[in-house]
C-alpha positions as CSV (number, residue, x, y, z in Angstrom):
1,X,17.9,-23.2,-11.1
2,X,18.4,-20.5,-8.6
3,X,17.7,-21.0,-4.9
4,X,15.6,-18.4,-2.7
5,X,17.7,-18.4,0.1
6,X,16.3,-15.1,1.4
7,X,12.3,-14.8,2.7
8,X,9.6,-12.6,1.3
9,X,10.1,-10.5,4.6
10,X,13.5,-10.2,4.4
11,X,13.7,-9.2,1.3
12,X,11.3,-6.8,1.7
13,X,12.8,-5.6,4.5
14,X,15.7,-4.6,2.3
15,X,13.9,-3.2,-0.1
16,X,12.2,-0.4,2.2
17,X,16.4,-0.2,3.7
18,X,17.4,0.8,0.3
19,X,14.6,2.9,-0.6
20,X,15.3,5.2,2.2
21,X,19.3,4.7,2.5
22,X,19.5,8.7,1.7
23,X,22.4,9.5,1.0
24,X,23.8,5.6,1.4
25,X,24.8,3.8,-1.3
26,X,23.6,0.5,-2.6
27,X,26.7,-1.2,-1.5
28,X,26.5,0.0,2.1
29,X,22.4,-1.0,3.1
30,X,23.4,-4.5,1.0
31,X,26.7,-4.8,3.8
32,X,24.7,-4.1,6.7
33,X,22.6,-6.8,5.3
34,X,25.0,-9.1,5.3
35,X,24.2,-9.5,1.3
36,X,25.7,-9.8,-1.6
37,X,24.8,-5.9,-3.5
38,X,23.9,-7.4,-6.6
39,X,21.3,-9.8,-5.6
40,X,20.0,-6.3,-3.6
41,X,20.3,-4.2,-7.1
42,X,18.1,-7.0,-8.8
43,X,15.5,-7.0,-6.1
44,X,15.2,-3.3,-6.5
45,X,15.3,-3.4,-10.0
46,X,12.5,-6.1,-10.4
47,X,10.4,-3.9,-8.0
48,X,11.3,-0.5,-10.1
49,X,9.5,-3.1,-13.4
50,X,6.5,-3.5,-11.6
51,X,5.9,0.5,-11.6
52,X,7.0,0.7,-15.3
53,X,4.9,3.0,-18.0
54,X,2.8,0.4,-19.5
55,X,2.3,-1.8,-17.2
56,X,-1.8,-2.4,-15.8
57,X,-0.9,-0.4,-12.6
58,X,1.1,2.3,-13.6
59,X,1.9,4.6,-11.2
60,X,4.8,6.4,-8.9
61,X,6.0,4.4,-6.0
62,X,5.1,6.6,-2.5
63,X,7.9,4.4,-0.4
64,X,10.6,5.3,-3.5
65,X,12.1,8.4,-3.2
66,X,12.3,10.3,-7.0
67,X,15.9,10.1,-7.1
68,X,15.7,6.3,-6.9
69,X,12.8,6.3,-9.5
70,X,13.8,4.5,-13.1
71,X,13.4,6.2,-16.7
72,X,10.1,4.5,-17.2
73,X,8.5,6.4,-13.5
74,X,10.3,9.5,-14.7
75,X,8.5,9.8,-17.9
76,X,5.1,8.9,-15.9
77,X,6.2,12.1,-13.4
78,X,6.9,14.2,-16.3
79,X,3.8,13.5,-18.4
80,X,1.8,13.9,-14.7
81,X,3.5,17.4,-14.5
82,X,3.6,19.2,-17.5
83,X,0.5,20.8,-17.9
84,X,1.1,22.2,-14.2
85,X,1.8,25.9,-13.4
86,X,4.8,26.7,-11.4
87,X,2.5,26.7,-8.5
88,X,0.7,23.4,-8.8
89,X,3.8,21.6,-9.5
90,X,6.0,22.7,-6.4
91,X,2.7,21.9,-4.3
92,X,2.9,18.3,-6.5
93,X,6.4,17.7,-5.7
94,X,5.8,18.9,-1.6
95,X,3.4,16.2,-1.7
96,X,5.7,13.6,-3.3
97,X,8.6,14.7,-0.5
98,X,11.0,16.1,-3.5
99,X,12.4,19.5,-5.1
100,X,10.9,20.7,-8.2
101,X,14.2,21.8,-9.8
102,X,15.8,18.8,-11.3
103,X,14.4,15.8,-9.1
104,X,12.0,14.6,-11.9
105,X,14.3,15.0,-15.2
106,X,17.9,14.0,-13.4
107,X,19.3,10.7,-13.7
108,X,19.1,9.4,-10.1
């Protein structure tokens, strides 16, 4: 049995830290927490399943920036994108805060 020694606003908290770390790594947001990084990675990765293709609410995160999306929000990006001309998608990805080039396809 595992203990929840963090609260929902903490760990919330360091969820939107990590989301926009920038150029930050994991490891660095979960020091200045005070945390240990891999409870951090499985918070972010539990919140990364509830955006999954699939799932009853499928859709791209707004407060996750593409190159910390997962495979799953990838594929939803790509399949929202492809029947977009050049124009429509750069417009697309202006809106979403990220470059056209490689930010959709590349492993994060």
């Amino acid at each position: 049995m595992t203990r929840n020694l963090h609260s929902t606003e903490f760990q919330d908290q360091a969820l939107s830290k990590a989301r926009q770390r920038g150029t930050r790594s994991v490891q660095d947001v979960a020091d200045e927490l005070n945390m240990p990084v891999g409870t951090l990675r499985k918070w972010i990765s539990k919140s990364n399943r509830k955006h999954e293709v699939g799932s009853p609410a499928a859709q791209l995160p707004d407060d996750l920036p593409a190159q910390s999306w997962g495979p799953a929000q990838r594929l939803l990006a790509l399949n929202q994108t492809h029947p977009m001309t050049p124009t429509q998608l750069h417009a697309w990805c202006r809106e979403k805060g990220n470059r056209p080039t490689n930010t959709i396809l590349a492993p994060g």
